[in-house]
C-alpha positions in Angstrom: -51.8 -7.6 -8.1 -50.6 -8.7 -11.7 -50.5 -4.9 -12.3 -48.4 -4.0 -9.4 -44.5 -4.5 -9.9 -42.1 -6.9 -8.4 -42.4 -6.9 -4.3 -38.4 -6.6 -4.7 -38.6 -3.2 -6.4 -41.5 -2.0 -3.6 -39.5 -2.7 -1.2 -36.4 -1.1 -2.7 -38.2 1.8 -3.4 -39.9 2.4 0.3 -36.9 1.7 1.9 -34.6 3.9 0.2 -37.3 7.0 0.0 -37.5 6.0 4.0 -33.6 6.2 4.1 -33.5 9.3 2.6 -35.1 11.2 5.3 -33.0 9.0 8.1 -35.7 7.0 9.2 -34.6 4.2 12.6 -34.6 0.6 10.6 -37.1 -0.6 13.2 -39.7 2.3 11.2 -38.5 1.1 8.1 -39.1 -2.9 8.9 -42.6 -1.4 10.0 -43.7 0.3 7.4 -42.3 -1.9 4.7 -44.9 -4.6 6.5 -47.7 -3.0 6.3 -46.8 -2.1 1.8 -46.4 -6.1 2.3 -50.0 -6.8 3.8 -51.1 -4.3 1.2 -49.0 -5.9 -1.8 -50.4 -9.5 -0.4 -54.0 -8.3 -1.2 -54.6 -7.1 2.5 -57.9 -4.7 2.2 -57.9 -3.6 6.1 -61.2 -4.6 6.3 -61.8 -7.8 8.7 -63.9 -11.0 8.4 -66.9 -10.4 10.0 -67.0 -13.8 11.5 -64.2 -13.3 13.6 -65.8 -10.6 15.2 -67.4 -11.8 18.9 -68.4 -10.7 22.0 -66.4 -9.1 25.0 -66.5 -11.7 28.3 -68.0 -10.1 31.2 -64.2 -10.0 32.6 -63.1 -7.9 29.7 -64.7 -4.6 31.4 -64.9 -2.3 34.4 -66.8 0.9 35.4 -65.2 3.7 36.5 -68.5 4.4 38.8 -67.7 1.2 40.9 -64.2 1.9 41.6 -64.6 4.2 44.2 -63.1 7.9 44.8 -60.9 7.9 47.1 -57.6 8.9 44.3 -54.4 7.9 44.2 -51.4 8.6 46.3 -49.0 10.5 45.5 -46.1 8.3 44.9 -48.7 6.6 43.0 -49.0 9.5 40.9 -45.5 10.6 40.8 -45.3 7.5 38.3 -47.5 8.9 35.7 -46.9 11.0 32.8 -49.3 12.1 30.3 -49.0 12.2 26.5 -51.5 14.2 23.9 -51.8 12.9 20.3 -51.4 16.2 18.9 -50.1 15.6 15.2 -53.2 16.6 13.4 -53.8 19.9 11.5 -57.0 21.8 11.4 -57.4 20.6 7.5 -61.0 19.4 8.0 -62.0 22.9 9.3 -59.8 24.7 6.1 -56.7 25.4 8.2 -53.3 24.6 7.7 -52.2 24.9 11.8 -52.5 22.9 14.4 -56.2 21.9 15.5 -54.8 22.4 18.7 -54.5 26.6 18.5 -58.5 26.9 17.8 -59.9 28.8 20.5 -62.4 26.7 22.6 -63.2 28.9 25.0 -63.1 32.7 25.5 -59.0 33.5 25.3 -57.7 29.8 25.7 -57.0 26.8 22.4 -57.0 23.5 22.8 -52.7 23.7 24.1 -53.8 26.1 26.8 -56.2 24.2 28.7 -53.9 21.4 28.1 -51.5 23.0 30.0 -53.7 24.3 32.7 -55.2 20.7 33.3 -51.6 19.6 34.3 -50.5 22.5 36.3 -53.2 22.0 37.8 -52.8 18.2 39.0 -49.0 19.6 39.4 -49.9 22.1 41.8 -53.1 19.9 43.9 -50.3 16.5 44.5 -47.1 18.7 44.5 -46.1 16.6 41.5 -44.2 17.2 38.4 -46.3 15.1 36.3 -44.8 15.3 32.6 -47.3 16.2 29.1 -45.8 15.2 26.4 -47.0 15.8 22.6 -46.7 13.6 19.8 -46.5 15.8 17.2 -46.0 15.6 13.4 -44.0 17.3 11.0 -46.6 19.4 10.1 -47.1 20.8 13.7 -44.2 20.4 15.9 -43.0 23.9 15.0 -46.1 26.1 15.8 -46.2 24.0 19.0 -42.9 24.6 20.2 -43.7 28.2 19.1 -46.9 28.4 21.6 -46.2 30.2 25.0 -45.4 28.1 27.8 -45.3 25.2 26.0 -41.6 24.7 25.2 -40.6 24.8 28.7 -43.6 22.7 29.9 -41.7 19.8 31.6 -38.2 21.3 32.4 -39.0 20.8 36.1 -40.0 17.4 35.7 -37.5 14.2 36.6 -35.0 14.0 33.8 -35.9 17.3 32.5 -38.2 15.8 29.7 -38.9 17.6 26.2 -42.3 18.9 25.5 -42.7 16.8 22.8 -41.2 13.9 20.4 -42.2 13.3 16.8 -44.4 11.0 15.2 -42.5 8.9 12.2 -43.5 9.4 8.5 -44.5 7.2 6.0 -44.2 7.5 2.4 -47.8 8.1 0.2 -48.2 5.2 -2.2 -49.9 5.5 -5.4 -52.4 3.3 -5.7 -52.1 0.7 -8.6 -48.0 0.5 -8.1 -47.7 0.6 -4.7 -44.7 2.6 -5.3 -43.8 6.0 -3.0 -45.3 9.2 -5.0 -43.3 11.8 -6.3 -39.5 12.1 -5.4 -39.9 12.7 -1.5 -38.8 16.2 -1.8 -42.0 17.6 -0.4 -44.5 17.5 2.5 -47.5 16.2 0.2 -45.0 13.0 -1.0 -45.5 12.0 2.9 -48.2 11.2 5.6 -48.1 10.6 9.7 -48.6 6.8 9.5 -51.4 6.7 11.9 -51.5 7.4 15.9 -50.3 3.7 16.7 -46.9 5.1 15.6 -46.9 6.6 19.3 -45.8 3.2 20.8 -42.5 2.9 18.3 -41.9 7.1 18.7 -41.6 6.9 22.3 -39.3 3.8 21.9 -37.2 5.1 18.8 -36.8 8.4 20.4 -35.6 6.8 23.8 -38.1 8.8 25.1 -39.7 5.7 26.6 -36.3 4.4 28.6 -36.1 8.1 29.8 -39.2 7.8 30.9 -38.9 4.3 32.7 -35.1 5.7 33.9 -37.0 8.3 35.8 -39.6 6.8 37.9 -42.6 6.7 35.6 -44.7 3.6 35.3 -47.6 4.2 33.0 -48.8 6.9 30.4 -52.1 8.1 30.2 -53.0 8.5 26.2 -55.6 10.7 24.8 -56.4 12.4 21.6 -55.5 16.3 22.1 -58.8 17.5 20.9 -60.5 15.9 24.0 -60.1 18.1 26.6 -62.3 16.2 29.0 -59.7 13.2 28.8 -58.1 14.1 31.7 -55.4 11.9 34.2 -58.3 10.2 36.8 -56.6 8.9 39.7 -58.8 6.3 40.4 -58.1 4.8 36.9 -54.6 5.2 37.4 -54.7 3.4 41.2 -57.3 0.3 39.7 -54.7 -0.1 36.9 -52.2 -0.4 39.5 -53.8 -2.4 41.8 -55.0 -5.1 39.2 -51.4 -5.4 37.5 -52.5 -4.4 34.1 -50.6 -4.0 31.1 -53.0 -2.1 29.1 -56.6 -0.4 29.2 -58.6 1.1 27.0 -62.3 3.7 28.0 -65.2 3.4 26.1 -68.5 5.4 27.0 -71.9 4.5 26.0 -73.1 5.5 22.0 -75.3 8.2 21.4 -76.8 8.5 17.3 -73.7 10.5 17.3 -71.0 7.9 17.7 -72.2 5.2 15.4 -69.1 5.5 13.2 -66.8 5.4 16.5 -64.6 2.1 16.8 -65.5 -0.8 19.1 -63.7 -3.1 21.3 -64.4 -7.1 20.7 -62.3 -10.5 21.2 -61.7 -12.4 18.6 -63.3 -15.6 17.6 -61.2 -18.5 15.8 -62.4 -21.0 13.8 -63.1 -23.8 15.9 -64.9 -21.4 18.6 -61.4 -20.5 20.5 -61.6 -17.2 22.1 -58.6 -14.5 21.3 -57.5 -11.5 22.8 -59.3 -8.3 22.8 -59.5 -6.3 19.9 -60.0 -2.5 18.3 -62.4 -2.3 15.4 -62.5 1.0 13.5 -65.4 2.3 10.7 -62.4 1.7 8.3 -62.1 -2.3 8.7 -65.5 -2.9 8.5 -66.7 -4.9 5.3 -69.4 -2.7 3.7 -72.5 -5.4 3.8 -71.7 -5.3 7.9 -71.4 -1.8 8.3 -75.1 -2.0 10.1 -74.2 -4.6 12.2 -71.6 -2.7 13.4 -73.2 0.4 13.7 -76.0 -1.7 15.9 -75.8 -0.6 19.9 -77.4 -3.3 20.9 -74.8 -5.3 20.3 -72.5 -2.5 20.5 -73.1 -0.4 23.0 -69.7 1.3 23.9 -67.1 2.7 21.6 -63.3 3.0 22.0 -62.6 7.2 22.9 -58.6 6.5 22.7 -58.1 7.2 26.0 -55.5 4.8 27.0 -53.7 3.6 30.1 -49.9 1.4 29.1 -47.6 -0.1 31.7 -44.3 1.5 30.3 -42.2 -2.2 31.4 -44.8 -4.0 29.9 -44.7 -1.7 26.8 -41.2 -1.8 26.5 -40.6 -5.5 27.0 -43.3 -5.7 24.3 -41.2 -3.8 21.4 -38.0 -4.8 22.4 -39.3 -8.7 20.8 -39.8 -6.5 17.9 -42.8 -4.6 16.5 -46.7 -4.5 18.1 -47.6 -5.6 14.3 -50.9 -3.6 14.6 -53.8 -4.0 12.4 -53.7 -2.6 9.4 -56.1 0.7 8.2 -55.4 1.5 4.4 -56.8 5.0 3.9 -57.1 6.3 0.1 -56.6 9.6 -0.4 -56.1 12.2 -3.3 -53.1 14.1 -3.7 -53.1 16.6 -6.4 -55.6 14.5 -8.4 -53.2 10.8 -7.9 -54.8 8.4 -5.9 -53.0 7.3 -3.5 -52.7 5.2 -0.3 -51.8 6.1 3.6 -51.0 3.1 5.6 -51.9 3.7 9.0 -52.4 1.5 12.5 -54.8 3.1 15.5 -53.0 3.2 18.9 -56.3 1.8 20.4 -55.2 -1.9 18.7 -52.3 -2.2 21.1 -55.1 -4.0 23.4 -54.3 -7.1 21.3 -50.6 -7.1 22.3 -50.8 -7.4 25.7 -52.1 -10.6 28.5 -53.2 -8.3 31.4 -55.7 -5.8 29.6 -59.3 -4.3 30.5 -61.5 -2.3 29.4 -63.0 0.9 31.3 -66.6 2.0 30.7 -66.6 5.9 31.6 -69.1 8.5 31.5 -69.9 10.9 28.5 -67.9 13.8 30.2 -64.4 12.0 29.7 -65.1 12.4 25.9 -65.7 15.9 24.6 -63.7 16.2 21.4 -63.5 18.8 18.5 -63.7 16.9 15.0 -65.7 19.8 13.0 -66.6 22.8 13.5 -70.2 22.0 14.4 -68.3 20.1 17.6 -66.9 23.3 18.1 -70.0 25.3 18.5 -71.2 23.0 21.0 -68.3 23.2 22.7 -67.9 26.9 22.7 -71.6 27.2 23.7 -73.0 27.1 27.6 -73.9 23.6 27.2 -70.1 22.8 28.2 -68.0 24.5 31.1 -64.4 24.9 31.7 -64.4 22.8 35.5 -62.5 23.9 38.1 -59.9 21.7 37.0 -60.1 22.7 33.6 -61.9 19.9 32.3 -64.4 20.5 29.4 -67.5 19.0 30.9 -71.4 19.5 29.7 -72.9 21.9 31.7 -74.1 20.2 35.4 -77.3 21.9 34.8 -78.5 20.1 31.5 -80.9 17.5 31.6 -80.2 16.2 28.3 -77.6 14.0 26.3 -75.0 16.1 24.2 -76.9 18.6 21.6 -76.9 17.6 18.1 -75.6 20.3 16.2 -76.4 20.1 12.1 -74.4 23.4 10.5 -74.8 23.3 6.4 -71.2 22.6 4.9 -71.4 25.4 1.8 -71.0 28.2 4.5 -69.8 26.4 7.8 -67.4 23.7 6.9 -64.0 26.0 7.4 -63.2 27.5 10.5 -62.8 31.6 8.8 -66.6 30.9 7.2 -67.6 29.7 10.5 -65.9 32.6 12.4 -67.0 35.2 10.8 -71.3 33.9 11.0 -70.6 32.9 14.5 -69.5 36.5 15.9 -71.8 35.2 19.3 -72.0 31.5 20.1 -75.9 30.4 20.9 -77.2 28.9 24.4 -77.6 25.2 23.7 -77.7 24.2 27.3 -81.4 23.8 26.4 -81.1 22.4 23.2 -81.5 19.0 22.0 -80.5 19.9 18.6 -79.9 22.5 16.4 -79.5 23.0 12.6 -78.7 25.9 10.6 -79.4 25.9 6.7 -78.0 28.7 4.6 -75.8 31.8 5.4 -76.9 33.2 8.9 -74.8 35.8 10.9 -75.6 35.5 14.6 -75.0 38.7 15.9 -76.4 38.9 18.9 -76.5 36.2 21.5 -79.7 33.6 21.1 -81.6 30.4 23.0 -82.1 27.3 21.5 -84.6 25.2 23.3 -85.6 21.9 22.0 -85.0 21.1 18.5 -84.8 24.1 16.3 -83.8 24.7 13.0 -83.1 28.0 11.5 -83.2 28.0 7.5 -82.3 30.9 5.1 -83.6 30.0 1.4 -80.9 32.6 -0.3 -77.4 32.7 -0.9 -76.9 36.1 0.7 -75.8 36.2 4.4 -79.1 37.5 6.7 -78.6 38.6 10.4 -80.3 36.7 13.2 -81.0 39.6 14.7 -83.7 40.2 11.7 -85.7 37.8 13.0 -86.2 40.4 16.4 -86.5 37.4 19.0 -83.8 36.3 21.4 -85.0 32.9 21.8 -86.1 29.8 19.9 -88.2 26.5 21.0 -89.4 23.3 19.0 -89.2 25.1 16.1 -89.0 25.5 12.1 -88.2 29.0 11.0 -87.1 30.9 7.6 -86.4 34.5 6.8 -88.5 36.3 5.3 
C-alpha cells in the first residue's frame, strides 16, 4: 500500500465527500470501515480453508413443513420489501429493471403489486411492500401508477419506498473518492446489505416494529416467483428464529450463484453460518466452489429477519458484513465499489436456518436471454401472480444462449423478438446472428438457429413453424 496515501487523509476525504451529501454518521462509520479493510490490504476474497460444511441442523425443506398457512394475526405481522435499486444497465437501459415488460401489458412493479393485493385481499390484511430504491430509480418508481399510494392503507400509513445509502467510487491506487462528488458517476449504491442500516437510518424499521410487524420477507425485485409463503413465515415463527435464508438446488445455470457454509477456525471450532459469493472466491478454488457435489444449493436472496432481533442487532452498532470489492471503470479510471450482500447477515444472528425451496421460488431476470424465457410459455403468470414454469413441462428451466453483438440490449432484443418462441418444450435454445422472429415458433429439444451474415434474416424464411433436436442455418 506504499503507493496509497496516509489512512488519515482517506478517511478525511471519504468522510467529508460523505458529509457533503448529508449522509447519518452511522453510514459514514460504515463505509469508512470497509475503505479501512481495503486500505489494510483486504482483497474480499476468503481463505479457502475456512470454508466447511453446513451441520445437518443448519437446514429445512419447505416440502416438509406442511401447508396448512399461517393465521392471520400471524400474517398481519409481516411486511414485504423488494430490492429494487438496480437499473436495467446490463440490458442498455438507463431505467429501472423493474419497468421491463415480463409479460403481455404488466413490468416487473406491476406484478409486484398484484402479488400483494392479492395476499391483501385472500387474509383481509394490509400487508405493507416496500422498495429499497436507489438514487438512480426512486423517481421513475414513485412515478409508476399505483405505486406511490401502495401502502397508505396499511398500519402507520407506511411509504412505498425508502432509499438505499451511497457510497463514494474510489479510485483504485489512492483509495481516494473520484471526481469532486458533484455527479451521479462520482457515486455507487454500496451493495444490497445496505438494506439492514436503510431501514434503521430511515426509522423505517421502528415504524415498522411501532406498528405490529414482526418480520420482513426480502427478495430481489427481479424475482417475481419470491413470493410471501405462509408456511415459511409460521415455521419461522414457531422455531423462534432470528434470521433465514432459501436456497434451491443448482442447475449448470447457477454455478456462479453464492453458497451458504459455516465457518471453520483453526483448531477445528465450528462458526456461524456464512454467505459466500463468486466475488470472494480465490481464483485457484473457483472449481471447488463451483462443485455441486459439495455444493448443491445456492443462496436466491430470499430472506426472512426478525425485526426485534434486527433491531437489537444494529442498535450494538453495525452488522460489519463481509466485504465484496467490485472494480469498475468509470469513464476509462479504474476504480473501486465497496459493497456487502444482504444474504451475509446470517452470520450476525444465534437463531438462523436455512430453507431448501423449489426451483419455482426463483425465477429472476438478470439478461435478456432470462427474459425470453420468461416471457415465453415455459413460465405462467399463477393465479396469485407468481411467475412459475409452466405445470406442464417435464423439464428443468430452458437454457437460453442469445449472441451478445445483436441481443445484449433490451431495444436490439425488442425489435428481433417482435413474437416470443414456445420453449415449454425446449431444453435449450441458442440463437447465433441477427434473426427477426416474426411469426410465433416451437422449440423442442435443443435447437440452435444460426445466421452466418451480418444482415438481419426473418424466421419466417425458413417456412416452418416448429424446430426439434436440431442445427439450422439460412440459406
Amino acid at each position: 500500500m506504499k503507493d496509497r496515501n496516509d489512512w488519515s487523509v482517506i478517511e478525511g476525504a471519504v468522510r467529508e465527500r460523505m458529509r457533503s451529501r448529508n449522509m447519518q454518521d452511522a453510514v459514514i462509520a460504515e463505509i469508512v470501515r470497509r475503505v479501512r479493510l481495503v486500505y489494510e490490504g483486504e482483497s474480499g476474497r476468503v481463505d479457502w480453508n475456512t470454508i466447511g460444511d453446513l451441520r445437518p441442523e443448519d437446514t429445512i425443506d419447505l416440502e416438509t413443513l406442511g401447508d396448512e398457512g399461517a393465521s392471520r394475526e400471524t400474517l398481519k405481522g409481516l411486511a414485504i420489501i423488494k430490492l429494487n435499486g438496480g437499473l436495467g444497465t446490463t440490458m442498455g437501459l438507463s431505467v429501472p429493471k423493474s419497468v421491463i415488460e415480463v409479460k403481455p401489458g404488466l413490468n416487473f412493479l406491476e406484478i409486484m403489486k398484484l402479488q400483494v393485493e392479492h395476499l391483501r385481499k385472500t387474509h383481509s390484511i394490509e400487508t405493507p411492500l416496500l422498495f429499497m430504491n436507489s438514487f438512480n430509480t426512486r423517481d421513475d418508481t414513485l412515478a409508476h401508477p399505483g405505486i406511490r399510494s401502495l401502502n397508505e392503507n396499511c398500519p402507520g400509513k407506511l411509504p412505498a419506498d425508502f432509499l438505499q445509502n451511497m457510497a463514494p467510487r474510489l479510485l483504485r491506487d489512492s483509495l481516494l473518492p473520484l471526481g469532486d462528488g458533484s455527479q451521479d458517476s462520482h457515486w455507487c449504491p454500496p451493495g444490497h446489505g445496505d438494506v439492514f442500516l436503510a431501514l434503521f437510518t430511515t426509522g423505517l424499521l421502528d415504524r415498522l416494529i411501532e406498528n405490529g410487524y414482526r418480520v420482513a420477507f426480502l427478495s430481489n425485485g427481479d424475482n417475481l416467483g419470491a413470493t410471501a409463503d405462509p408456511n415459511i413465515l409460521r415455521y419461522f415463527l414457531s422455531e423462534g428464529l432470528e434470521f433465514a435464508s432459501e436456497v434451491t438446488p443448482k442447475t449448470r445455470a447457477d454455478l456462479k450463484g453464492g453458497v451458504l457454509y459455516r465457518r471453520r477456525g483453526p483448531e477445528g471450532e465450528v462458526g456461524p453460518i456464512e454467505l459466500l459469493e463468486t466475488a470472494q472466491v480465490p481464483d485457484e478454488h473457483l472449481s471447488d466452489f463451483q462443485d455441486v457435489n459439495r455444493f448443491a444449493y445456492f443462496n436466491i436472496n430470499n430472506l426472512w429477519v426478525n425485526l426485534e432481533a434486527l433491531r437489537e442487532r444494529l442498535r450494538r452498532g453495525s452488522l460489519e458484513l463481509s466485504l465484496i470489492v467490485n472494480p469498475k471503470e468509470v469513464d476509462g479510471t479504474p476504480v473501486l465499489q465497496l459493497e456487502t450482500a444482504m444474504g451475509a447477515a446470517i452470520g450476525r444472528f444465534d437463531r438462523t436456518r436455512v430453507i431448501i425451496v423449489p426451483r419455482r421460488r426463483f425465477a429472476p431476470v438478470k439478461n435478456c436471454a432470462d427474459l425470453l424465457v420468461r416471457r415465453s410459455d415455459a413460465y405462467t403468470l399463477e393465479s396469485d401472480y407468481r411467475l412459475e414454469m409452466n405445470p406442464t413441462r417435464k423439464l428443468s428451466e430452458p437454457v437460453v444462449i442469445l449472441d451478445d453483438r445483436f441481443y445484449k440490449k433490451l431495444p436490439d432484443f425488442e425489435k428481433r423478438f417482435l413474437e416470443a418462441p414456445s420453449l415449454v418444450a425446449a431444453s435449450s435454445f441458442e440463437v447465433r446472428g441477427p434473426v427477426i422472429f416474426d411469426r410465433p415458433v416451437k422449440i423442442s429439444g435443443q435447437v440452435c438457429l444460426e445466421n452466418p451474415d451480418a444482415t438481419d434474416r426473418l424466421v419466417s424464411e425458413l417456412s416452418r413453424d416448429a424446430f426439434q433436436d436440431e442445427t439450422i442455418a439460412f440459406p
